[in-house]
N, C-alpha and C positions, 0 to 999 in steps of 0.2 A: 674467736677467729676460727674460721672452719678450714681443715686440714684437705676437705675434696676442692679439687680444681674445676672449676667450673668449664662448660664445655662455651665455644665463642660461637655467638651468632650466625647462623648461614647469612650472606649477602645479599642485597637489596636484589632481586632479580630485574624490577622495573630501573635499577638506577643503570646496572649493567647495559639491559637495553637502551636506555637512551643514548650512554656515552659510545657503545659503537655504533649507534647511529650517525652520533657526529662526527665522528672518526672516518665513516663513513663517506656520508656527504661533503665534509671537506675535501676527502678525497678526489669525490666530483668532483663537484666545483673546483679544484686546481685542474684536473685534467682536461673540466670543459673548459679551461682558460688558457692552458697548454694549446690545447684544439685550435681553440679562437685566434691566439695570435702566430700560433707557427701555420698553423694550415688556410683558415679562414681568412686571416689578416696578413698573412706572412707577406705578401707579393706584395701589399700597398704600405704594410709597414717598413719592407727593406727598403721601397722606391721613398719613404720618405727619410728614412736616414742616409741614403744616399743624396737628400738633396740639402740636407745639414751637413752633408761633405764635400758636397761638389756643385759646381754653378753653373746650366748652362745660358751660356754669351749668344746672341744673334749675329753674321755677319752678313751684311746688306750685300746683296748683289749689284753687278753693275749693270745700270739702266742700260735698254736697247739700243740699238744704232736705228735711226732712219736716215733714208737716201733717197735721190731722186731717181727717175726712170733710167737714166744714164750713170746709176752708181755715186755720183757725186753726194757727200757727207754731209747730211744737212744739222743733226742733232746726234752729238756723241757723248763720252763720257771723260774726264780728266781727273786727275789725282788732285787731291788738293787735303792740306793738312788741315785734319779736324782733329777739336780740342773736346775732351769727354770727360766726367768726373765723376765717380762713384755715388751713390745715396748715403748708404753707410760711413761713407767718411766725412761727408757733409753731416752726417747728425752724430758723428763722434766730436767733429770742427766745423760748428755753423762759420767760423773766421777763413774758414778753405776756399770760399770764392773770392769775395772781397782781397786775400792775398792774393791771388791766382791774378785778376784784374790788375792790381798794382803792378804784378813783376813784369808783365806783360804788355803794360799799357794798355788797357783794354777799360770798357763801361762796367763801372762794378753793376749798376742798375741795369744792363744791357744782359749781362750774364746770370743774374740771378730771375731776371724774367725767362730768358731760355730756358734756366733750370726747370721753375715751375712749371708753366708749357709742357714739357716735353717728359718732365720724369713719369715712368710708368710704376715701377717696384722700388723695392730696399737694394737689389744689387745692381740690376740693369744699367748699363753705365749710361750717362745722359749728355747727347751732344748740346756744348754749350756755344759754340762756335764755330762760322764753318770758312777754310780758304785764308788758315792764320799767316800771318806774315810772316817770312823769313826771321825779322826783326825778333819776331814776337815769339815766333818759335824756338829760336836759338833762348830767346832768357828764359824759357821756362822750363826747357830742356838743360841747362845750366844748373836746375836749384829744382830740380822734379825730387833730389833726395829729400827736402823739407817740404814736400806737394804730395803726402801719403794720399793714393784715392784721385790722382789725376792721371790723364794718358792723354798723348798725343801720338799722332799717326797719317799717312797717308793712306785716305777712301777714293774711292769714284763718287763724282760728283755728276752732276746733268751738266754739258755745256752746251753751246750753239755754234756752228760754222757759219750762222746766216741771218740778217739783221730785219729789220721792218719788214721785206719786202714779205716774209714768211711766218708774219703775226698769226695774223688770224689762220693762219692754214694750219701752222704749228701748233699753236697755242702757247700753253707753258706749265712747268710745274711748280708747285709749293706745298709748303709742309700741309698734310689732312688735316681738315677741319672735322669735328665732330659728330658733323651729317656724312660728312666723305667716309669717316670710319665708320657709321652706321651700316652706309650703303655697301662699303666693301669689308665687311666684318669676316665672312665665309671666305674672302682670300687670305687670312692671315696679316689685314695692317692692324701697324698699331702706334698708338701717340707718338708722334713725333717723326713717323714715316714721311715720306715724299712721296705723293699723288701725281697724279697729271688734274690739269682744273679745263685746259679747255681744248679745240683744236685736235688733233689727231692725239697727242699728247693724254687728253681728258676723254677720249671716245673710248668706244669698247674696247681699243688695244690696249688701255691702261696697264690693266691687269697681266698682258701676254710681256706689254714692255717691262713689267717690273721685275720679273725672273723671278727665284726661290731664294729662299735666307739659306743660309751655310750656319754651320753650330760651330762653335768655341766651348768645351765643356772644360771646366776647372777644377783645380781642388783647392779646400780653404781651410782655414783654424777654426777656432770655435767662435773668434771677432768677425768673421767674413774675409777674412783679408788672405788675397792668393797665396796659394805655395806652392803655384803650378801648373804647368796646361796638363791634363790626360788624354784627350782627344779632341780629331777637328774634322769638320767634314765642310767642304769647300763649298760657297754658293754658285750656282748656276746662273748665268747670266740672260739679262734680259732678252726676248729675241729681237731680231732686226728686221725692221719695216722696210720694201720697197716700194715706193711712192708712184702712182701713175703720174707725177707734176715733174714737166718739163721747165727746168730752172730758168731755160733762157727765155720763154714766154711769159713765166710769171717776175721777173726782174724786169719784162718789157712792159707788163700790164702794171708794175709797180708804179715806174718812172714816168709812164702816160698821165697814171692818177696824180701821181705828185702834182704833173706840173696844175692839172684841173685842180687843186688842192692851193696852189698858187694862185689861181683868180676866186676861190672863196668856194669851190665846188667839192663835194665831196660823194662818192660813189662807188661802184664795181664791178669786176670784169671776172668772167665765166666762162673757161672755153673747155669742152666734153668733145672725148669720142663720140661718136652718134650711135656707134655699131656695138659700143657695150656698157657705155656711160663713165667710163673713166674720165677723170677731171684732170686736164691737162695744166688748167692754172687757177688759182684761186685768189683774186683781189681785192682787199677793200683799202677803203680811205677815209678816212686818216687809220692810222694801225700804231702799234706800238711794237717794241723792239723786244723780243722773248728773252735775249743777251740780261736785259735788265731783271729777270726773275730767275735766274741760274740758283744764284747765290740767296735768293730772298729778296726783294726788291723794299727799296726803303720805304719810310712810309709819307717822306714827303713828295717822292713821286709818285706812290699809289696816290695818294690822296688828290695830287696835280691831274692824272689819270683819269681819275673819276669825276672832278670836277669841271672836267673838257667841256664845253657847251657840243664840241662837236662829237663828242660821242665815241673815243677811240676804240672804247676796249668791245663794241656789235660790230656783228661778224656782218658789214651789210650786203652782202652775195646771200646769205641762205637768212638771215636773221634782223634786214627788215624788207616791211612788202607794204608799198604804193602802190596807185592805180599802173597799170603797166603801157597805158595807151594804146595808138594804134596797133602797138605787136599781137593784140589781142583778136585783130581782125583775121588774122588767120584762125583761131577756135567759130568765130563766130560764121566764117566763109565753108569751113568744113561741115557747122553743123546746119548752113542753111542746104548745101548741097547733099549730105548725107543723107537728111530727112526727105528731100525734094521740094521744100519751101522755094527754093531757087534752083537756073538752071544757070551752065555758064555762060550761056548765048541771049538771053533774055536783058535787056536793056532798060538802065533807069535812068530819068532827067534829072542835073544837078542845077540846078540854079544858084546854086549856093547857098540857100536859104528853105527851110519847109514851118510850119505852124501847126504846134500840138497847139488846139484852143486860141488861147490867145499868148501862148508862150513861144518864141522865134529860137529855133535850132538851124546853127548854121556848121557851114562846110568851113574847115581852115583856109581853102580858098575863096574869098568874097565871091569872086566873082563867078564861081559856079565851076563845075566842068562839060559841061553838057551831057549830050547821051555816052553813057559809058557803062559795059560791060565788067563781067568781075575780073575779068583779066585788067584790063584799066583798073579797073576800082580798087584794086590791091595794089597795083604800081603806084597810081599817084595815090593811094591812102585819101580817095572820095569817101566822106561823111558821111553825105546824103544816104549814099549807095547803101552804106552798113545801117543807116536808121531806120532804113527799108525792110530790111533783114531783119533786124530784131525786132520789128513790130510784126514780122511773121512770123517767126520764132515765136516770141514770150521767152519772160522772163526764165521760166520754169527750164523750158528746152535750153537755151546759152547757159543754167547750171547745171543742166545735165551732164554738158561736153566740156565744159569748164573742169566739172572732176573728172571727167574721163581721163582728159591732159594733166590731169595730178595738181591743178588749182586746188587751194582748200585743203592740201594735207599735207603732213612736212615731207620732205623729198628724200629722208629718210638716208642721207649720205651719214659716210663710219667715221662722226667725228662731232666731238662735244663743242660743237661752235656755236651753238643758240639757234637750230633749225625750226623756223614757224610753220603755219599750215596757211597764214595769209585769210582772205577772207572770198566766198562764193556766195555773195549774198539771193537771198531771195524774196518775197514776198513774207513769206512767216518770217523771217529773219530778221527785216526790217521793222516788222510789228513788235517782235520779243523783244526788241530793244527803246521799244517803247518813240521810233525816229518818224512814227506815223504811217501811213498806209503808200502803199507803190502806186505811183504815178506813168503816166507815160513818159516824160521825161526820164523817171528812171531808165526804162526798158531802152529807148534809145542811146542812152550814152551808156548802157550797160556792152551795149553791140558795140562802142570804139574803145571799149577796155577802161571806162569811166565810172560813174555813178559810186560805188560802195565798194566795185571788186579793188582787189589789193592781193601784190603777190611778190615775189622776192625775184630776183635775177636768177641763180638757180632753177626756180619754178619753170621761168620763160625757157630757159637753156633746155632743161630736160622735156620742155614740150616740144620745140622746136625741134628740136632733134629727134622726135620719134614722126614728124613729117620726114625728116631725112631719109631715116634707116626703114620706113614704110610702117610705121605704124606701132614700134613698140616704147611704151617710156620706163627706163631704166635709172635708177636709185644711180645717185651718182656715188663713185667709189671712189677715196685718193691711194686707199692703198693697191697694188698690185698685187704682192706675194709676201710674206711669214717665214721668216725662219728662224725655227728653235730650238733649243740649245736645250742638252742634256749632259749626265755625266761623261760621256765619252766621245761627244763634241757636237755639231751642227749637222744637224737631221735635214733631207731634201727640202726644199722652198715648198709653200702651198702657196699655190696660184688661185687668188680671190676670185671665186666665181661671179660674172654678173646678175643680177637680181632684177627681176622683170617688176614692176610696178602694172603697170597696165596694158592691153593691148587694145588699140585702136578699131583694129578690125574693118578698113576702111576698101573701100573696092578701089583697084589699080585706077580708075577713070577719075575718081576724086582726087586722090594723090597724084596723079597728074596733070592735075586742072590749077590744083594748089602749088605744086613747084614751079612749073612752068611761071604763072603769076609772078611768083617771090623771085624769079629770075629777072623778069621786068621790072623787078625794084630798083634792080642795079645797074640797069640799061638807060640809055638816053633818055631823060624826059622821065625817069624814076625818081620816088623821093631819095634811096639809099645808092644812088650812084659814086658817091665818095667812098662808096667798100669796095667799087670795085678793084678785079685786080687781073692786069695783064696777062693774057694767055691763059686765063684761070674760070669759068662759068662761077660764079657767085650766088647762090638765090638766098634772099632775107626778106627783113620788111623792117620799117622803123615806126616812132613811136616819141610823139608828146603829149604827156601826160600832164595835165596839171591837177594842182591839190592848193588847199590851203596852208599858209603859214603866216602867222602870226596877224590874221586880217587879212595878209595879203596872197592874191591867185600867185602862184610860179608853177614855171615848166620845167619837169624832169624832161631830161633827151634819154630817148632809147635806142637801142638799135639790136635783131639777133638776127643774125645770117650761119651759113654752113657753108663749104665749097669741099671739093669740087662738085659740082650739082649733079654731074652726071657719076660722081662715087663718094660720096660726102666723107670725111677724116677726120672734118673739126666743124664745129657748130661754138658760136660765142655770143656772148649777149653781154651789152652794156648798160648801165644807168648812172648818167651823171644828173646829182640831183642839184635842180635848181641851173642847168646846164642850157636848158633852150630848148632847138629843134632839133630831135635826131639824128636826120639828115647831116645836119650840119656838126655836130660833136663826138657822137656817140657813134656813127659812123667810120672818121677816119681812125679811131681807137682799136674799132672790130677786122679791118681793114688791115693794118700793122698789123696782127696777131695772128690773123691769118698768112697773111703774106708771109712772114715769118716760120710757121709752122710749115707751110709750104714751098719753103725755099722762093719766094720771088718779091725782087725790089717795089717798093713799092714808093718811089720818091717822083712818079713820072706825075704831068698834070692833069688836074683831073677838073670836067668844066663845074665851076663854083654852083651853089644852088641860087635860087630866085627867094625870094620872101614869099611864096605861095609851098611852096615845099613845107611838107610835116615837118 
């Protein structure tokens, strides 16, 4: 054993280095993770434990008010107790609805369908019912202490102060469909909101009526389940429409159509300013009652709805287009005199009867009119006259001024009623549809508003009316003014500007070649003498159109006039389809509306028409 001590090893110098390397970079690495979540992460990790602590609630605002021109309330809002229930308590107690239904007397299958529908998240509360009974309200609010995860409360709801008459004008709403939320994704809806679907209701104001959501923010335990409001911000309410629609003309265009609706007839009434295009009334027939979709409308009367043969739920003023008949002879009279095809002094022979080939086109009157100028020829609505015209024309030229008068494109009014464009046929047009080549025959009956053309009531209204106002045609408008609501209350009205569509551009000697005419419509020995109206210049023109149905030929009656002729106010146009002769139906319809509009009775006698009469 050796008595010297040994000396001890110097140390690993390479182990040393390593271990404060690691010592080292541990270091790092905590401090770039320090970094990362206090600095880097900090704002989006505190926002999410903040949302492990607290919920925030949507609260809906209340739909807009629309009115009529005169203020009157046409579509408001009312309280009505809805019934909501958690996500989270429903997958704590799938047994939560099925009670809920029982205490309540409610569809346990009616509630858990709503559920599904409409849930969006795990807390978002989900309306399962809307407008609950007193009944029903009281027992669940009795026993909501063993109902963890339900609420009940009084919302705004959409209601209506106004029934059929303001179907189609209004429209209606109902909970978004899945295209609806596509399309209005950028506004903030979401499953289970309430849209507008058609009608001013479904049009571009959707969005303005529906206001801003209000926050409800919470705080919750680590189950979800509240312990408390922390904050609220209130929602802003929808804004409120004022309508260019005169209540008392459209309840008088209602009750007109009914009773046509009574003999099997079904159609609509359109009556515009001339001077800006505001829509004074909007009518169709058969309509359906908006009242019935407040709340959700059941589905055995939707289903009843749709299965109408007559068709309730088309807008038939802007959304459907038949041939328009002789109304059309005013496009065709402006564009033979525009051009210089024809003069107004220039004279044709009606015999009643003319021969393309060996095919006979006759006048509505057999027996001819004889020589007659266009002044005549637009009064009593002569055939012959107009087949004359469009064989100088052509086809090409009557669609030229066909669109000029805004035929062939939708009419572009602010409201999701199902507006068409109708049809401006032509030569290629006929071809691409494979219906064979243009005839003369076409071209002729294309000049009394026959052959393939098709266009809506609207269409005629807004043409006729830019004869009135000298030439301009205007987008019809129902709204007038907007006004919208922010946090510190209701900001001035904006007043809807008119919207030019086309200008005519016609020289003062035309346009008064052409009214003058349309005044003799309404004059003795005119076909539209049943518009007139006492003390009142009248100019229009009327119009039977016929079409095929079912095999068999029938006549739409038409009729569009404006007064006063010497400062026009109102322009209306009628179609009752399957009605007859203009003159005779469609006439005293346009007649009443006007008179009405213009303060004058209209109950005096008026001489009956002949059977030679359009």
């Amino acid at each position: 054993m050796s008595l010297v001590e040994e000396t001890p090893s110097p140390p690993d110098d390479r182990r040393v280095t390593a271990a404060m390397a690691l010592a080292v970079l541990a270091g790092v690495l905590l401090l770039a993770r320090l970094w990362y979540l206090q600095i880097a992460m900090g704002k989006e990790l505190l926002q999410a434990s903040e949302r492990n602590r607290t919920r925030a609630l949507r609260r809906i605002p209340p739909r807009g008010v629309i009115v009529d021109a005169d203020g009157v309330v046409l579509a408001t809002v009312r309280t009505r107790v809805v019934l909501r229930v958690s996500p989270s308590a429903v997958e704590r107690d799938p047994a939560l609805l099925p009670r809920t239904a029982s205490i309540a007397g409610l569809s346990r299958e009616v509630l858990e369908k709503e559920y599904a529908d409409n849930h969006v998240d795990s807390y978002q509360p989900v309306v399962v019912a809307v407008d609950l009974g007193l009944e029903a309200a009281t027992a669940l609010e009795e026993r909501l202490y063993e109902l963890r995860g339900i609420s009940l409360g009084p919302e705004p709801v959409r209601a209506y102060s106004v029934g059929a008459a303001y179907g189609h004008l209004l429209g209606y709403v109902g909970q978004c469909s899945e295209n609806d939320l596509r399309e209005r994704s950028a506004a903030g809806y979401q499953t289970g909101d309430i849209c507008g679907k058609t009608g001013v209701e479904g049009g571009p104001y959707d969005q303005v009526l529906r206001g801003k959501d209000g926050l409800r923010r919470i705080e919750v335990d680590a189950e979800g389940r509240s312990r408390g409001e922390i904050a609220t911000e209130s929602p802003i309410p929808g804004a409120k429409l004022q309508l260019n629609i005169r209540s008392k003309l459209q309840v008088t265009a209602f009750r007109l159509l009914r009773d046509q609706l009574k003999r099997g007839r079904t159609g609509a009434v359109v009556a515009l300013d001339p001077r800006n295009g505001a829509v004074l009334c909007l009518a169709s027939m058969p309509s359906y009652d908006p009242r019935e979709f407040a709340l959700g409308i059941g589905k055995r009367e939707w289903s009843a709805l749709q299965a109408d043969k007559r068709l309730p739920l088309i807008n038939r003023a802007v959304g459907s287009a038949t041939a328009p008949g002789s109304t059309f002879k005013i496009v065709t009279a402006v564009a033979g005199l525009a051009t210089g095809r024809i003069n107004p002094y220039e004279t044709e022979y009606c015999s009643g009867i003319i021969h393309l080939g060996r095919w006979p086109k006759r006048c509505h009157r057999r027996s001819g009119h004889g020589s007659v100028v266009l002044h005549e020829a637009i009064a009593k609505s002569c055939d012959i006259y107009f087949y004359r015209v469009g064989q100088r024309l052509g086809p090409e030229r009557i669609a030229q001024y066909a669109r000029l008068f805004g035929f062939g494109e939708r009419t572009q009014i602010d409201s999701a009623s199902g507006d068409i464009a109708g049809v401006v046929p032509t030569p290629a047009w006929k071809r691409e549809r494979g219906l064979g080549p243009w005839v003369g025959g076409d071209t002729v009956d294309y000049a009394i508003g026959q052959a393939m053309l098709a266009a809506t009531p609207m269409q005629v209204c807004a043409a006729i009316g830019a004869i009135a106002n000298g030439g301009t045609v205007y987008a019809p408008e129902l709204v007038h003014s907007v006004t919208r609501y922010t946090a510190h209350g209701a900001a001035p009205p904006e007043v809807v500007a008119p919207v030019v569509r086309h200008r005519l551009n016609l020289s003062r000697d035309v346009l008064n070649t052409i009214r003058s005419s349309m005044e003799a419509v309404t004059e003795q020995g005119g076909t539209g003498r049943l518009a007139a109206l006492p003390g009142i210049r009248v100019a229009g023109k009327t119009g039977t159109a016929q079409r095929r149905r079912k095999g068999e030929m029938v006549d739409d009656a038409w009729y569009v006039g404006y007064a006063p002729a010497e400062d026009p106010r109102i322009v209306v146009c009628v179609r009752i389809e399957e009605g007859g002769h203009g003159g005779e139906v469609a006439a005293p319809i346009a007649r009443a509306i006007m008179g009405q509009y213009l303060g004058v009775t209209t109950t005096q006698a008026v001489t009956p028409r002949t059977a030679a009469d359009d």
